[in-house]
C-alpha positions as CSV (number, residue, x, y, z in Angstrom):
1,X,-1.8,-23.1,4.2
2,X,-3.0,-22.1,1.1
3,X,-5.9,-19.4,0.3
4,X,-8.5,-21.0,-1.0
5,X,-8.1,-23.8,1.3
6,X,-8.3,-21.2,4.5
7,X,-11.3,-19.4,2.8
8,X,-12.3,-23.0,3.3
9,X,-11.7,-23.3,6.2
10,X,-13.2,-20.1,7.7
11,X,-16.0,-20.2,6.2
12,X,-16.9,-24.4,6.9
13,X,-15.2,-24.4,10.3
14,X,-14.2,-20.6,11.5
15,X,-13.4,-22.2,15.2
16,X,-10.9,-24.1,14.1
17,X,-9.6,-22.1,12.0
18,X,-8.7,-19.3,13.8
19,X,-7.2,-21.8,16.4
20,X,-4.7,-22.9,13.0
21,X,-4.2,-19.3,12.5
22,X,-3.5,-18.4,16.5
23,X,-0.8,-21.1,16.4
24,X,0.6,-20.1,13.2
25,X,4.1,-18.4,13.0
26,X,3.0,-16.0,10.0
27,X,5.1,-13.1,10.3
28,X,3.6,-9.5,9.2
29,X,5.6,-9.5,5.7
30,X,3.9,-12.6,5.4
31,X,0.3,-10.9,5.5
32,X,1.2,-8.4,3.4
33,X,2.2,-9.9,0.8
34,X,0.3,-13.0,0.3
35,X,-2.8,-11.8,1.8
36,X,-3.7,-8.2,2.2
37,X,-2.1,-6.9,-1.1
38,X,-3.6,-9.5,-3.4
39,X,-6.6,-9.6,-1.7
40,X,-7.4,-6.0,-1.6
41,X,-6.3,-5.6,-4.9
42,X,-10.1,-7.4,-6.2
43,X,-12.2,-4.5,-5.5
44,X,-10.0,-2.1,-7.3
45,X,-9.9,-4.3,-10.2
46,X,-13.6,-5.2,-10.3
47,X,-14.8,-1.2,-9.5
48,X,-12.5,-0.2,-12.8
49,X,-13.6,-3.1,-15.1
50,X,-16.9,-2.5,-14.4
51,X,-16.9,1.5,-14.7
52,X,-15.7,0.9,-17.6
53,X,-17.5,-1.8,-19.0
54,X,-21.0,-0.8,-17.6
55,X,-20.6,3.2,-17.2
56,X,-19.5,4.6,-21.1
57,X,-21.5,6.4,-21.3
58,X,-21.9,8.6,-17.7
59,X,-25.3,8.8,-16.3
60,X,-26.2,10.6,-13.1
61,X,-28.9,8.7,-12.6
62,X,-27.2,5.5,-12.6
63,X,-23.7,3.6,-12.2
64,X,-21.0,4.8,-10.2
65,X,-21.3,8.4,-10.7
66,X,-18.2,8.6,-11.3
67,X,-17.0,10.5,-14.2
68,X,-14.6,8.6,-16.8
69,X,-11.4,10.7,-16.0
70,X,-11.8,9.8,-12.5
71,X,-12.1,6.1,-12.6
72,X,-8.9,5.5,-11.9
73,X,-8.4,7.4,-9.2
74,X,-11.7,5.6,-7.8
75,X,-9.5,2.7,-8.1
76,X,-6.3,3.7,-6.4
77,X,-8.4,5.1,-3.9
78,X,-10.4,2.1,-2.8
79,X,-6.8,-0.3,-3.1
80,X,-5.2,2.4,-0.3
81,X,-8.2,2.7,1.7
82,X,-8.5,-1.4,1.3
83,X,-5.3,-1.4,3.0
84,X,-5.0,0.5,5.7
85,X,-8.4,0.1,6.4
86,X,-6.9,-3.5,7.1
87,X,-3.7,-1.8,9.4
88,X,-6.5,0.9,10.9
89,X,-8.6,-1.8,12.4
90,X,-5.5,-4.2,13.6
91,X,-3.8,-1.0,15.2
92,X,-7.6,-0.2,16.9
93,X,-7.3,-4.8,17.9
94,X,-3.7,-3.5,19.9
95,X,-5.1,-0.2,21.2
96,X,-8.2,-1.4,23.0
97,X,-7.0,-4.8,24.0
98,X,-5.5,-4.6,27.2
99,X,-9.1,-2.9,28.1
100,X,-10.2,-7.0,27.8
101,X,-7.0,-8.5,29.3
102,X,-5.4,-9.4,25.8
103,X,-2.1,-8.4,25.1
104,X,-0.8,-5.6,22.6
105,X,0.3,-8.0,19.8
106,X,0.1,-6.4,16.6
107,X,1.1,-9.1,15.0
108,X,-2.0,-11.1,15.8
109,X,-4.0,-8.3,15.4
110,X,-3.0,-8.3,12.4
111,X,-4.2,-11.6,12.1
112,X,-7.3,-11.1,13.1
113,X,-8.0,-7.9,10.9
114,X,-6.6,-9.8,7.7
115,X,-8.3,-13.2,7.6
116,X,-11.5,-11.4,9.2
117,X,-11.5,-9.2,5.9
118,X,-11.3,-12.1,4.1
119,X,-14.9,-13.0,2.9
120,X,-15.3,-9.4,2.1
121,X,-12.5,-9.1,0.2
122,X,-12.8,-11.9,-1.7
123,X,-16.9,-10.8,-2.4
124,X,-15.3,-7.4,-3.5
125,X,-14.7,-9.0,-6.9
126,X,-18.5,-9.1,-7.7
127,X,-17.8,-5.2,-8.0
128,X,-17.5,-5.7,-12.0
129,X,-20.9,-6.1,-12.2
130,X,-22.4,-2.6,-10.3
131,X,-25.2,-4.0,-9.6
132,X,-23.9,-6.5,-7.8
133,X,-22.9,-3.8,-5.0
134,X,-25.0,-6.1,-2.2
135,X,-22.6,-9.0,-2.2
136,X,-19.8,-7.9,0.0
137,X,-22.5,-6.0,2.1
138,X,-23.7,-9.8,2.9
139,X,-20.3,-10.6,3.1
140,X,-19.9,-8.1,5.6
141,X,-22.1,-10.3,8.1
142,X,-19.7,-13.3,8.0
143,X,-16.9,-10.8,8.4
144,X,-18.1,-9.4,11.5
145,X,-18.8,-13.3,12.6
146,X,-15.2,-14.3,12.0
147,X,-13.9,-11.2,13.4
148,X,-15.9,-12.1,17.0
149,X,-14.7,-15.3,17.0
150,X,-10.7,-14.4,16.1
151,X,-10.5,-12.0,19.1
152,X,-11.8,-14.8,21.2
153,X,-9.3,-17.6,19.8
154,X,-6.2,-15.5,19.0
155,X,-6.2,-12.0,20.6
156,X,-7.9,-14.2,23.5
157,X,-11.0,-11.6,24.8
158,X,-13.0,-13.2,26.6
159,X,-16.2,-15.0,25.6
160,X,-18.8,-12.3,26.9
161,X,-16.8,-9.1,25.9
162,X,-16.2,-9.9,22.4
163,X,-19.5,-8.2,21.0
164,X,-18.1,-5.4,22.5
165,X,-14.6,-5.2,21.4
166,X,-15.6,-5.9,17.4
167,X,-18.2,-3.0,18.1
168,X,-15.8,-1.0,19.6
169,X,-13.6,-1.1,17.2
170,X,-15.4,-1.1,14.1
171,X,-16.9,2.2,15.3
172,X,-13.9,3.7,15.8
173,X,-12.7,2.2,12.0
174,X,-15.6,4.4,11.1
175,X,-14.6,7.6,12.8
176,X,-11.4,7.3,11.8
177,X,-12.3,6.4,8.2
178,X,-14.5,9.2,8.0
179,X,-11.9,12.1,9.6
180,X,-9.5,10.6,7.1
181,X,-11.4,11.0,4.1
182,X,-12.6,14.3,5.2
183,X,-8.8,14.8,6.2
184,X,-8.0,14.1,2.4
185,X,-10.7,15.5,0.9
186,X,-9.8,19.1,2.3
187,X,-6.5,19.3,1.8
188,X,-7.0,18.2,-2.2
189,X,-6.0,14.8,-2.3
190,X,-9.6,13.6,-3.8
């Protein structure tokens, strides 16, 4: 199935539409290369046209705050962090899900993680205007919607723990976002 007619999908009919992507065959490679890297890819993009559009001239009191040598790096940093924020939250799907009775399938935890993301990722590209920060924050919500009803339909939690589970794991996306960065941070890598 194509992207925009998923995005569609998941956004007119999410139900359904993880019940397609449940009994889909999509292998991992699959994600990766026709979903996660191309998607993720928009906020990098957007975040360095618009730094460079927007932010010449470096203000501290507005933009990015980020100084014009760095911009790049901004870039490569969100595109990683995109990504395995992606893998982070599909591994946290297969480490917590026999605590509901689902199995540890990464593969559709994978799943779930990638066409979750999807709104998000796809509101990421408003990023080239800087003030337009607030669009993937509202994405966020229909993110978090789709991501309680994929563990229901394809990692198969059940109905009243999957509040829960996406809370579960998206705190522990955060801890683990935030010891990594502080990880990389210390030891010099931004």
């Amino acid at each position: 199935m194509g992207l925009l007619r998923r995005l569609l999908w998941l956004i007119v009919s999410p139900r359904d539409a993880w019940d397609a992507i449940a009994e889909e065959p999509i292998g991992i490679d699959a994600l990766i290369t026709r979903y996660i890297v191309p998607l993720s890819l928009l906020a990098p993009i957007a975040t360095v046209v618009g730094m460079k559009t927007f932010d010449r001239d470096w203000d501290p009191a507005s933009g990015y705050l980020v100084p014009a040598d760095e911009i790049y790096a901004a870039g490569s940093v969100t595109l990683f962090g995109t990504i395995l924020s992606i893998f982070a939250l599909a591994g946290i799907f297969r480490l917590i899900a026999p605590m509901y009775g689902s199995s540890r399938d990464f593969r559709a935890a994978l799943k779930v993680a990638t066409f979750g993301a999807i709104p998000v990722l796809l509101a990421s590209a408003a990023l080239v205007v800087p003030v337009m920060v607030a669009v993937p924050v509202v994405a966020l919500c229909h993110t978090l919607y789709l991501y309680w009803v994929g563990v229901g339909r394809v990692l198969h939690v059940a109905p009243g723990a999957q509040t829960e589970f996406i809370g579960i794991s998206v705190t522990l996306l955060g801890g683990a976002s935030t010891l990594g960065g502080g990880l990389a941070s210390s030891i010099g890598l931004f």
